[in-house]
VEXROSE-597307 format. One record per atom (N, C-alpha, C): residue number from 1; residue in three letters; atom name; x, y, z. Coordinates in steps of 0.2 Angstrom, whole numbers, plus 2048, in hexadecimal, padded with zeros to 3 digits. Example, Ala and Ser with C-alpha at 12.3 -4.5 7.8 and 13.67 -1.06 7.14 Angstrom:
<sites>
seq, type, atom, xx, yy, zz
1, ala, N, 842, 7E4, 827
1, ala, CA, 83E, 7EA, 827
1, ala, C, 842, 7F0, 827
2, ser, N, 840, 7F5, 823
2, ser, CA, 844, 7FB, 824
2, ser, C, 840, 800, 827
</sites>
This chain:
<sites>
seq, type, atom, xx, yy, zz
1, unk, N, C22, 568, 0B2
1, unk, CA, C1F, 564, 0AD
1, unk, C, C1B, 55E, 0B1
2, unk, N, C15, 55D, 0AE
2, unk, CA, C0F, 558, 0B3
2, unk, C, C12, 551, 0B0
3, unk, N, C12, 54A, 0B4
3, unk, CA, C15, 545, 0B2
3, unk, C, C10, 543, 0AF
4, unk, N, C11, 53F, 0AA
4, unk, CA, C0E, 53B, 0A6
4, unk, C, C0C, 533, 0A9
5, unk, N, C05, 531, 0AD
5, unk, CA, C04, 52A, 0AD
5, unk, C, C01, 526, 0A6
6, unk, N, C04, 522, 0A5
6, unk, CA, C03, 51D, 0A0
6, unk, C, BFF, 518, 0A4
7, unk, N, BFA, 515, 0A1
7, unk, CA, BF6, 511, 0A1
7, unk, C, BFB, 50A, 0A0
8, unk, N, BF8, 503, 0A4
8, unk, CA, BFD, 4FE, 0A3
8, unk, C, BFC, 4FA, 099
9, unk, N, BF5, 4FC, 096
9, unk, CA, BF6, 4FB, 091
9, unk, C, BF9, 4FF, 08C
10, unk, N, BFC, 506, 08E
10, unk, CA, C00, 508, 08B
10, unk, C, C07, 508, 08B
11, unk, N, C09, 504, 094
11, unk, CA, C11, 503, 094
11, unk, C, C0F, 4FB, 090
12, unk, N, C0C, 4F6, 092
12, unk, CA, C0C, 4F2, 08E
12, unk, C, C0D, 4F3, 084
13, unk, N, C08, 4F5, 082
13, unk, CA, C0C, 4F8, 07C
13, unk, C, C10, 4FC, 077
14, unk, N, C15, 4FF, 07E
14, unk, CA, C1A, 501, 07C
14, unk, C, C1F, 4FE, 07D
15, unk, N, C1E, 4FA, 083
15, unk, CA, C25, 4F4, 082
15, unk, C, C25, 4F0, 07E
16, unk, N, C1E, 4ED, 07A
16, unk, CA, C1E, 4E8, 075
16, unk, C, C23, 4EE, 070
17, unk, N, C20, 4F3, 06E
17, unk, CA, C24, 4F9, 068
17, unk, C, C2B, 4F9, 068
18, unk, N, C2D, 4FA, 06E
18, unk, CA, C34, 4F8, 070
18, unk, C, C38, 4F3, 06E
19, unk, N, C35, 4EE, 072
19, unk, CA, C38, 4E7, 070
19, unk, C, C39, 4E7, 06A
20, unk, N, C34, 4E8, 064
20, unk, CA, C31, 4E5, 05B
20, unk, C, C39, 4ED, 05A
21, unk, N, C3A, 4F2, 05C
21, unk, CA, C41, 4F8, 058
21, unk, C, C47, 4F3, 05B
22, unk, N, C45, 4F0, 062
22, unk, CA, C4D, 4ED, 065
22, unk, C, C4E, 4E8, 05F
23, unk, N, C49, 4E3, 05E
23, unk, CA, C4B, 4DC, 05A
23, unk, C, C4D, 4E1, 053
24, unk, N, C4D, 4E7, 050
24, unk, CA, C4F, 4E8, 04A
24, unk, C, C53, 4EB, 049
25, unk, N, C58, 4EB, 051
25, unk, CA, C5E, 4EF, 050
25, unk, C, C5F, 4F7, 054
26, unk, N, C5A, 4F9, 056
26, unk, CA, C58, 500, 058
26, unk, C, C5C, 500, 05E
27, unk, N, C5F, 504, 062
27, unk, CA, C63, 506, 069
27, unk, C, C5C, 508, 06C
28, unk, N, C5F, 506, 072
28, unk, CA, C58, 509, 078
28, unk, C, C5A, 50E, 07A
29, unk, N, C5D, 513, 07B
29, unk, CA, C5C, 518, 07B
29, unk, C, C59, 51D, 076
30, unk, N, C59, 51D, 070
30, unk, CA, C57, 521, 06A
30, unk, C, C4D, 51E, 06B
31, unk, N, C4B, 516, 06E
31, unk, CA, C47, 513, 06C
31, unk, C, C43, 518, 074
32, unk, N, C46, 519, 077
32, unk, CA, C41, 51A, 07F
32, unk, C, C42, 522, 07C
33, unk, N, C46, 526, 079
33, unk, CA, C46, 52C, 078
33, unk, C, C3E, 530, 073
34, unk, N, C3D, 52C, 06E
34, unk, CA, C36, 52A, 06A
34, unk, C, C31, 529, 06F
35, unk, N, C31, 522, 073
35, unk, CA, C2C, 521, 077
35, unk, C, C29, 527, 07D
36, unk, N, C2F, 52B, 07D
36, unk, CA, C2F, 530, 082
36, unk, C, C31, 52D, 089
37, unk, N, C33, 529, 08A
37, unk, CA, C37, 524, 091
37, unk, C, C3C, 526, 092
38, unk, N, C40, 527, 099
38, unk, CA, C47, 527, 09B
38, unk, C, C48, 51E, 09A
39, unk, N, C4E, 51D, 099
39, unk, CA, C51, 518, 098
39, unk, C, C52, 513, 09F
40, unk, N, C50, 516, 0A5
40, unk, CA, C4F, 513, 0AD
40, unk, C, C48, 512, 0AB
41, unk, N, C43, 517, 0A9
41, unk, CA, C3D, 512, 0A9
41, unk, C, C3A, 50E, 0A6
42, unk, N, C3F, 510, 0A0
42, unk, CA, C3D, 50A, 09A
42, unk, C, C3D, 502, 09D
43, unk, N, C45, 501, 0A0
43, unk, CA, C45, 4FD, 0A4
43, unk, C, C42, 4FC, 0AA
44, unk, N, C40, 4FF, 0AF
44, unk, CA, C3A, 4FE, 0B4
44, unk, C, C36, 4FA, 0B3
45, unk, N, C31, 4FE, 0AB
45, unk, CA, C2B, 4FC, 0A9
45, unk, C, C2D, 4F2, 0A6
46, unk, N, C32, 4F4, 0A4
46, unk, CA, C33, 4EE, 0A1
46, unk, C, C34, 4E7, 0A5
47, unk, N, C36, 4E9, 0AB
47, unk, CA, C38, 4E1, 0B2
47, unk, C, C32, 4E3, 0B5
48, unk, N, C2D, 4E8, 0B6
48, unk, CA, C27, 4E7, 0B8
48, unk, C, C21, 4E5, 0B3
49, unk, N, C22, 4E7, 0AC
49, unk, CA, C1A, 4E3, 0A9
49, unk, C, C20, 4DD, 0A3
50, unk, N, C23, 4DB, 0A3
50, unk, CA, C27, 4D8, 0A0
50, unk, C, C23, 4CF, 09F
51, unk, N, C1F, 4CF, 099
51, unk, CA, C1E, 4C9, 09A
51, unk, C, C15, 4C8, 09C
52, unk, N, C11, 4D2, 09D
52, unk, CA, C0B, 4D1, 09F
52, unk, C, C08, 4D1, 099
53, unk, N, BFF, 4CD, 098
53, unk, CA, BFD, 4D1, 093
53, unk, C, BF8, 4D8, 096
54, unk, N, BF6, 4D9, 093
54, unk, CA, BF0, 4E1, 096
54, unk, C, BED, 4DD, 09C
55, unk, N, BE8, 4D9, 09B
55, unk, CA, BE4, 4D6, 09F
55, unk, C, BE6, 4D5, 0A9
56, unk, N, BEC, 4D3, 0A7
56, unk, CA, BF2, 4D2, 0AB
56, unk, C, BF3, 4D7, 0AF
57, unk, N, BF9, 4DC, 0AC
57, unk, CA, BF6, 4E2, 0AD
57, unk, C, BF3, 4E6, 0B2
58, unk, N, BEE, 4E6, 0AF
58, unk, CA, BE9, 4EA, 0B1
58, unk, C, BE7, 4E5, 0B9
59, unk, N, BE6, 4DF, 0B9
59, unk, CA, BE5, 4DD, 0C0
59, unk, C, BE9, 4DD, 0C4
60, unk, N, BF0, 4DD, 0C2
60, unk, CA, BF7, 4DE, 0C6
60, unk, C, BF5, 4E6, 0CA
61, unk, N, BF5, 4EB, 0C6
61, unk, CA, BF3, 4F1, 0CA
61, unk, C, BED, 4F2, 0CD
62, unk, N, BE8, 4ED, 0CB
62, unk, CA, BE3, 4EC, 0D0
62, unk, C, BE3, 4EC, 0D8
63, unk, N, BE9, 4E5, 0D6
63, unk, CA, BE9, 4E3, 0DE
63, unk, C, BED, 4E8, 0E0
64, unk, N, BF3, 4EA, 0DE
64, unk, CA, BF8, 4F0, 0E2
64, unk, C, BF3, 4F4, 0E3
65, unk, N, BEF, 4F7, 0E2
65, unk, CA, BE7, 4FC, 0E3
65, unk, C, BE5, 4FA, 0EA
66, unk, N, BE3, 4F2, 0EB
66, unk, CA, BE0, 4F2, 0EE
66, unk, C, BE3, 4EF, 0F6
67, unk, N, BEA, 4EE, 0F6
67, unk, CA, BEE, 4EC, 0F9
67, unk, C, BEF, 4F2, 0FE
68, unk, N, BF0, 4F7, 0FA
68, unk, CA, BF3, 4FE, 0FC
68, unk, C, BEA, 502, 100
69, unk, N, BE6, 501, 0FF
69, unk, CA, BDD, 502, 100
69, unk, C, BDD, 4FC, 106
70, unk, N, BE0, 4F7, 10A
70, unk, CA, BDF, 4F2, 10C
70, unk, C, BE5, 4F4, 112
71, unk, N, BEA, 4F4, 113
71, unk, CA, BEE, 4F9, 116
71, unk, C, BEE, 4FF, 11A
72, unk, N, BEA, 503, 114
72, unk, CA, BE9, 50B, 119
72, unk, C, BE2, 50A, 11C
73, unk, N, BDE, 503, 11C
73, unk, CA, BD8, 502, 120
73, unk, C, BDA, 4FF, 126
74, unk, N, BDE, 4F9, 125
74, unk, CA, BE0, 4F6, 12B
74, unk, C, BE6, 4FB, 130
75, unk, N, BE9, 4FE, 12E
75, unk, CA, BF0, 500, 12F
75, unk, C, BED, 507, 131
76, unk, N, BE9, 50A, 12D
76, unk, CA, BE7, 512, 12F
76, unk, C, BEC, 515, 12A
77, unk, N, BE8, 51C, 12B
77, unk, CA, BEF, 521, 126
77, unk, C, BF2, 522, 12A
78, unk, N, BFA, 521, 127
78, unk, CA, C01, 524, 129
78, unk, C, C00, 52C, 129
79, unk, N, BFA, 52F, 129
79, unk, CA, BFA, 53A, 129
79, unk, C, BF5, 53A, 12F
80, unk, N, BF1, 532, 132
80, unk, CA, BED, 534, 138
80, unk, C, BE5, 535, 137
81, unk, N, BE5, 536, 12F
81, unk, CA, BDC, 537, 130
81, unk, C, BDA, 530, 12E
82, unk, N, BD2, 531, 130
82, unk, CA, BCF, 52B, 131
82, unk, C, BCB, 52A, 12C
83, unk, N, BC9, 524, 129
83, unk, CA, BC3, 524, 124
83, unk, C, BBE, 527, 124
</sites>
């Protein structure tokens, strides 16, 4: 089965959804079951976008983008081919 990438505006508002079933009682498990999350991602997503808004976000994974493209220039590929 091919994994599913989420876009950071849709882990963002899925953890908002989350939070709005947790404050009204819901277990997190039954809530990341709906979502379609394991209960380790749930939490993952949650200590890393916890507190982003979208805009945020999306430049957070920018720079990891371009930290990682900044790396395999300076450093070279770790597989030996060259740009």
């Amino acid at each position: 089965m091919a994994r599913k990438r989420y876009t950071p505006e849709h882990i963002i508002s899925m953890l908002r959804e989350a939070e709005v079933r947790l404050s009204q009682g819901e277990k997190t498990g039954t809530i990341c079951r709906s979502l379609g999350l394991s209960e380790q991602n749930y939490y993952r997503r949650r200590r890393e976008y916890e507190g982003l808004k979208i805009s945020q976000a999306r430049r957070l994974k920018g720079l990891e983008k371009l930290k990682v493209q900044t790396l395999f220039i300076t450093h070279g590929s770790p597989w030996g081919a060259k740009l």
